[in-house]
C-alpha positions as CSV (number, residue, x, y, z in Angstrom):
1,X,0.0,0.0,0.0
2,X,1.0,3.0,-1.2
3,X,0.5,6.8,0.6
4,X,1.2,5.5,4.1
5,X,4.1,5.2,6.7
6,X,4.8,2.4,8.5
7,X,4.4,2.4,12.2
8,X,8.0,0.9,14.0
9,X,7.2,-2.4,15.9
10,X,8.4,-1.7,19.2
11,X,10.2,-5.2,20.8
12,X,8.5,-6.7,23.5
13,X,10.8,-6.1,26.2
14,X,10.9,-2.4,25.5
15,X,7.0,-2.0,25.9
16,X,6.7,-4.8,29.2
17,X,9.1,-1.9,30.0
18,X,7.1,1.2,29.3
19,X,3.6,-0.3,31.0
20,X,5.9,-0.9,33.9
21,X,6.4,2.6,34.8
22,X,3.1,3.7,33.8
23,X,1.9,1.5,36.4
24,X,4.3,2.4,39.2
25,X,3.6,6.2,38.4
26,X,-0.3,5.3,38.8
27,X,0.1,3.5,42.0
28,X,2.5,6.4,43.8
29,X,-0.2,8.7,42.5
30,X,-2.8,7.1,44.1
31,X,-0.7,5.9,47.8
32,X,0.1,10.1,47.8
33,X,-3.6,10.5,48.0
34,X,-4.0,8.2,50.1
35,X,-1.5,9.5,52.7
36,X,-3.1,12.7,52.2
37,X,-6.4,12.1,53.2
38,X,-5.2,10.1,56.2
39,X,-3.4,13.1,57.2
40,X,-6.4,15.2,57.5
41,X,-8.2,12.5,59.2
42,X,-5.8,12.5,61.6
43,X,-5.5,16.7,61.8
44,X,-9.1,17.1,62.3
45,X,-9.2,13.9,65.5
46,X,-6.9,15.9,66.9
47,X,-9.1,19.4,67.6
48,X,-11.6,18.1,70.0
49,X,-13.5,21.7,69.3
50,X,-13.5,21.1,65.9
51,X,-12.2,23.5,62.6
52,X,-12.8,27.3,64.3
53,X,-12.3,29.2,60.8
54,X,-12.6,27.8,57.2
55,X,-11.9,30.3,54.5
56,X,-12.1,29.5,50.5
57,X,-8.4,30.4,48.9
58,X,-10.1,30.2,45.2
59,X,-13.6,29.8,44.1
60,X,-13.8,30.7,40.4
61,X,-14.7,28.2,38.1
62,X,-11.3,28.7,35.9
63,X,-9.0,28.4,39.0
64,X,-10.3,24.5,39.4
65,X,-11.9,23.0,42.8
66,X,-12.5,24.9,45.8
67,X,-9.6,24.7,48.2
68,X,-10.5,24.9,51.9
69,X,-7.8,25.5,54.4
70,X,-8.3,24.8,58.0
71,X,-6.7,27.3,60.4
72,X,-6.8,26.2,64.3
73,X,-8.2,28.8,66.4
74,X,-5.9,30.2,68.8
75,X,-7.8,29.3,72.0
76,X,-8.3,25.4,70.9
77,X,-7.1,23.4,74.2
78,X,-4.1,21.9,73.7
79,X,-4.0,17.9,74.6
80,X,-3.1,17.3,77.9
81,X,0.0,15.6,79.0
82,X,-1.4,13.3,82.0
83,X,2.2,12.3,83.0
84,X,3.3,16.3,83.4
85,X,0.1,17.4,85.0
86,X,0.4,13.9,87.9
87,X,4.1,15.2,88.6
88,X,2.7,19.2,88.8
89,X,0.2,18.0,91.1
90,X,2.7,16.5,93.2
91,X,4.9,19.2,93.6
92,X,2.2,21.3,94.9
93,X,2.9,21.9,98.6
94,X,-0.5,22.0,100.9
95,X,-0.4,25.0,103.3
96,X,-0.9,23.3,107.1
97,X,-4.5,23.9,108.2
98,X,-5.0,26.6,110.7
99,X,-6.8,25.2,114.2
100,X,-8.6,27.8,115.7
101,X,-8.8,27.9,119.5
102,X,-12.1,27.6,121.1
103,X,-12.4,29.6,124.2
104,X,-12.9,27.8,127.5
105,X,-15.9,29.5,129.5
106,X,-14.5,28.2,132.9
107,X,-17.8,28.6,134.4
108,X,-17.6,28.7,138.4
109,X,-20.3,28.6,140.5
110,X,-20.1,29.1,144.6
111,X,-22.7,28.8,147.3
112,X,-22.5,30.0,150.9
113,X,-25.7,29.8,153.0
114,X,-26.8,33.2,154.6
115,X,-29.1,33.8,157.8
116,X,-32.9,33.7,157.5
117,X,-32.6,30.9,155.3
118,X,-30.9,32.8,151.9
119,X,-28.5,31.6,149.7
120,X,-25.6,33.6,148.1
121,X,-25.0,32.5,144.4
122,X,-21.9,33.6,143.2
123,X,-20.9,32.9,139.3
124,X,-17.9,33.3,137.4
125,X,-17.5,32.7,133.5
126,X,-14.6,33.6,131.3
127,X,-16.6,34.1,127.9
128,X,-20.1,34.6,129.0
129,X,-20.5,38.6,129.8
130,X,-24.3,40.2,129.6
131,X,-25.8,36.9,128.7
132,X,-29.2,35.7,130.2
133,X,-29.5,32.7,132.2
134,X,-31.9,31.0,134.1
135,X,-31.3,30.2,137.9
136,X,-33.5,26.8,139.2
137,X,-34.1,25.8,142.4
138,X,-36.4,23.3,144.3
139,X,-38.9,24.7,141.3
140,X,-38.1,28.4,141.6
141,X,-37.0,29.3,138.2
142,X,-36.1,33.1,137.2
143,X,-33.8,34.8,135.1
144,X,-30.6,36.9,135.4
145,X,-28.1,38.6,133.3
146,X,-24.3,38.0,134.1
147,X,-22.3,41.4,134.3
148,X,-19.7,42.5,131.4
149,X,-17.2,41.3,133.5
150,X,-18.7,37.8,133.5
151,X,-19.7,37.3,137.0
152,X,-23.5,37.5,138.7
153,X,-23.7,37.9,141.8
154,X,-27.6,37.2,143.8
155,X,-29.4,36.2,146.9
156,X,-32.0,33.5,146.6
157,X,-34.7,32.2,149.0
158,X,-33.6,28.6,150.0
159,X,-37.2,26.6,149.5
160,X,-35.7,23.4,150.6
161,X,-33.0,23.0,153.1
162,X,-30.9,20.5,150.9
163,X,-31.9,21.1,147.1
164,X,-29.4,22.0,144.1
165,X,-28.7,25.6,142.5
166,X,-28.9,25.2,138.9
167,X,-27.8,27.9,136.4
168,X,-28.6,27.2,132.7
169,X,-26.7,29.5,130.0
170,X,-27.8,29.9,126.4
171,X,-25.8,27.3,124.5
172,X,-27.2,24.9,127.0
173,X,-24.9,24.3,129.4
174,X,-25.5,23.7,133.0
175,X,-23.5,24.0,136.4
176,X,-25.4,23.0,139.7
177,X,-24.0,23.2,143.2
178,X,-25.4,22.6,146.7
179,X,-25.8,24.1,150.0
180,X,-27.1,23.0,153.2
181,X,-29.4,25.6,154.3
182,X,-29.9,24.7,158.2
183,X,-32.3,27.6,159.5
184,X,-34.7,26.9,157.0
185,X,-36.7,24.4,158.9
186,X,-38.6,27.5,161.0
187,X,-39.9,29.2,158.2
188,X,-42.6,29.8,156.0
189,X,-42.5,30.9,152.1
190,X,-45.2,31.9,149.9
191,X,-44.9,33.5,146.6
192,X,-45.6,33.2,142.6
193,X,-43.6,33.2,140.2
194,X,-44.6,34.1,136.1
195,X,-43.0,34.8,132.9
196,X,-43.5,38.1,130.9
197,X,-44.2,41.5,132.6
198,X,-45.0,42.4,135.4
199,X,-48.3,40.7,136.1
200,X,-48.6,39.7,140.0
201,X,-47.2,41.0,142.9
202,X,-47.0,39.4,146.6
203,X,-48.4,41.3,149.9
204,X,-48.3,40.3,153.6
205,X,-50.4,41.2,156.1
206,X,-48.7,41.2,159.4
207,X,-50.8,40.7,163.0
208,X,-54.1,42.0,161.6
209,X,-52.8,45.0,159.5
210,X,-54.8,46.3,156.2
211,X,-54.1,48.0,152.9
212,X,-52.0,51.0,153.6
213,X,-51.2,50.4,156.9
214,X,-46.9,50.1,158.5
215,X,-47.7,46.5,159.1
216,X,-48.0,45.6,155.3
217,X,-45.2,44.3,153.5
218,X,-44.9,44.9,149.3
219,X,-41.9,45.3,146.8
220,X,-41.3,49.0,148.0
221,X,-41.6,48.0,151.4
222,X,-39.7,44.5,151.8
223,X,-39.9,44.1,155.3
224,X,-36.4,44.9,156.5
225,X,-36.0,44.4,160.3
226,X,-39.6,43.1,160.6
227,X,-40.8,39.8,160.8
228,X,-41.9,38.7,157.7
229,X,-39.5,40.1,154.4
230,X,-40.4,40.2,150.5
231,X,-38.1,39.3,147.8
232,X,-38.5,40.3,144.4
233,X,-36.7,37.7,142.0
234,X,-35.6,37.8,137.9
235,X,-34.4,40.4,135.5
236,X,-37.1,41.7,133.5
237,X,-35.5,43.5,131.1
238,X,-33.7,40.3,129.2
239,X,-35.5,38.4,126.7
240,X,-38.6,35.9,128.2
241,X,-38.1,37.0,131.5
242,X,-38.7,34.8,134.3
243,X,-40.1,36.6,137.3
244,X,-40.9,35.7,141.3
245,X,-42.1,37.4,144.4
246,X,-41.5,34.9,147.4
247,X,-42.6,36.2,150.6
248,X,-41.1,35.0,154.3
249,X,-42.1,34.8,157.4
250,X,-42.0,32.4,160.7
251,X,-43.3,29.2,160.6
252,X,-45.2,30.1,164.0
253,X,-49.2,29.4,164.0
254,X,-49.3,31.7,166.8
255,X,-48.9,34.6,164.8
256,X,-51.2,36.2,162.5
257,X,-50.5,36.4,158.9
258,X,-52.3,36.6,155.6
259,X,-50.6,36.9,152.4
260,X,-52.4,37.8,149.2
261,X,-51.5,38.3,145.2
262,X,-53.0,41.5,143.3
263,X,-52.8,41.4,139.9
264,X,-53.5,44.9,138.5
265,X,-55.7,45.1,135.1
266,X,-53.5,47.5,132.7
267,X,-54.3,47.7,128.6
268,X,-51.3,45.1,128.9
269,X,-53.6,42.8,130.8
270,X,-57.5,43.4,130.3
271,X,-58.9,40.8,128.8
272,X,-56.7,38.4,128.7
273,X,-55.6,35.3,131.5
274,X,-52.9,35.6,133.3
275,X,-50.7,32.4,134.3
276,X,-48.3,31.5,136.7
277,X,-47.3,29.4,139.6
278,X,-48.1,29.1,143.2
279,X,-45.3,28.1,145.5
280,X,-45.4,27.2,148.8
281,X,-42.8,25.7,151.2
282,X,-43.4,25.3,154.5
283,X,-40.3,23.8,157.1
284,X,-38.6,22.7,153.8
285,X,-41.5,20.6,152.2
286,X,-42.2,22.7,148.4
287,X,-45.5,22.6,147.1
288,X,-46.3,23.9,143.6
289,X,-49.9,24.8,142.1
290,X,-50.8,26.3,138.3
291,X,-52.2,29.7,138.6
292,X,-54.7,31.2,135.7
293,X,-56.5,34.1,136.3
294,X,-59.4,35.7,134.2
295,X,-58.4,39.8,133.6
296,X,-61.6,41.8,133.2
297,X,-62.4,43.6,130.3
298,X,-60.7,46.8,129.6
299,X,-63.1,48.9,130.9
300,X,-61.9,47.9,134.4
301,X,-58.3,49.5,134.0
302,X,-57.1,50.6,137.2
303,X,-59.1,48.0,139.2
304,X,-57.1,45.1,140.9
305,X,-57.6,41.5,141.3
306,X,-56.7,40.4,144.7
307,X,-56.5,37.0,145.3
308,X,-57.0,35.8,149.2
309,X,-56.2,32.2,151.3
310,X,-54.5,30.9,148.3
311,X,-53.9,27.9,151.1
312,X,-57.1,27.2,151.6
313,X,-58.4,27.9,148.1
314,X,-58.4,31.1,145.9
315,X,-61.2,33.6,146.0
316,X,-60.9,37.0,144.1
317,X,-62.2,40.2,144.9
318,X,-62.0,43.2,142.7
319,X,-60.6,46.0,145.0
């Protein structure tokens, strides 16, 4: 044939040869893809938050695929290194904790019997100043309020010749001593005791005197140097006051006495019971009894209750 070239006839060797390398260059072309997506597989495991930024380098339709570069934001968390943050951890020192002293009250308490059957209290406290307490005894139970220095010092009625003085503070804490009152077993002791304002108050009647006579003995006339003497017990101005009027005398059925509570009707009281206790102790022996009493209306302010032969039974009178 005429008109056309022949086309060489490469040998066998030399074209086993040239589809050699075409396959080798196909294979490295495809193991560096490959490697590369592996490689951002393994960039984007490694940002726990994930890409922060991704920004297109070229998105024309001349320049070829998009391209997307992924920048790491500059407040990803790096990983953490367990092993360096275990020997950190170690080296930190722990500052000693500080023990804070808790202040000892040293609460002292001291009785000494006194004539006419009365017992001294003395208290002492080291961290206790201007707090209320309650003083108990044989069922007598009034308040007080220890000096800023930290010591109260009172005079109780002994009720029974060999029963306790018990002091109860705020945090509840109690100290208790005892005295031996001997002189107690010739007297008499009558009185009532309350909590809140003033609401009763003790009179005796000595050897047939009446209202407003010398004989009478009252809070502003306690008896001193008679026979008979009144003693006003409790702090009122403390929070739930605990308040007591005990009234003395001899223990002699010879004599003539009569003791009597008024309660005075005031806009505190009209209208409204009082309560409180009657206490009694006669040679020693204590005898308790509730007392609740009816106020008037208010229309009787100014008038008095007066309550007679509370031994016997109670019979009120409006005075």
């Amino acid at each position: 044939m005429t008109g056309l070239k022949s086309i060489p006839v490469l040998p066998l060797r030399r074209m086993a040869r040239v589809f050699a390398l075409v396959a080798i260059a196909v294979a490295a072309g495809h193991l560096i893809q490959t490697l590369a997506a592996r490689k951002g597989d393994a960039l984007a495991n490694s940002m726990p938050n994930g890409p922060s930024d991704i920004v297109p380098l070229s998105a024309g339709a001349s320049d070829g695929p998009v391209v997307l570069f992924v920048r790491p934001s500059p407040t990803t968390t790096p990983a953490i290194d367990v092993l360096s943050a275990r020997l950190t951890m170690d080296r930190i020192r722990v500052a000693p904790q500080q023990v804070v002293a808790v202040p000892v009250c040293d609460d002292g308490l001291t009785l000494q019997a006194q004539a006419g059957g009365m017992i001294d209290v003395d208290l002492t406290t080291g961290c206790r100043a201007a707090e209320r307490v309650v003083l108990r005894h044989a069922g007598l139970a009034v308040t007080a309020r220890i000096g800023d220095d930290g010591r109260l010092q009172m005079r109780l009625p002994a009720l029974a010749a060999a029963e306790p003085v018990e002091v109860l503070f705020q945090d509840g804490t109690r100290v208790a001593e005892l005295v031996v009152v001997a002189d107690i077993a010739g007297l008499r002791r009558f009185g009532v005791q309350w909590q809140g304002g003033q609401a009763f108050s003790v009179q005796g009647f000595e050897d047939g005197s009446d209202f407003g006579q010398p004989g009478v003995i009252t809070v502003t006339n306690p008896g001193a140097g008679l026979t008979g003497t009144l003693t006003a017990l409790g702090d009122a101005t403390v929070q739930n006051p605990l308040l007591a009027q005990i009234y003395t005398y001899p223990a002699d059925p010879a004599r003539t006495t009569t003791v009597v509570v008024e309660a005075a009707v005031t806009a505190e009281t009209c209208g409204h019971d009082l309560l409180g206790e009657v206490i009694s102790s006669v040679g020693g022996q204590v005898a308790k009894v509730d007392l609740t009493l009816a106020m008037p209306d208010c229309s009787a302010v100014g008038d008095f209750l007066v309550l007679k032969n509370l031994d016997a039974g109670v019979k009120i009178a409006a005075n």
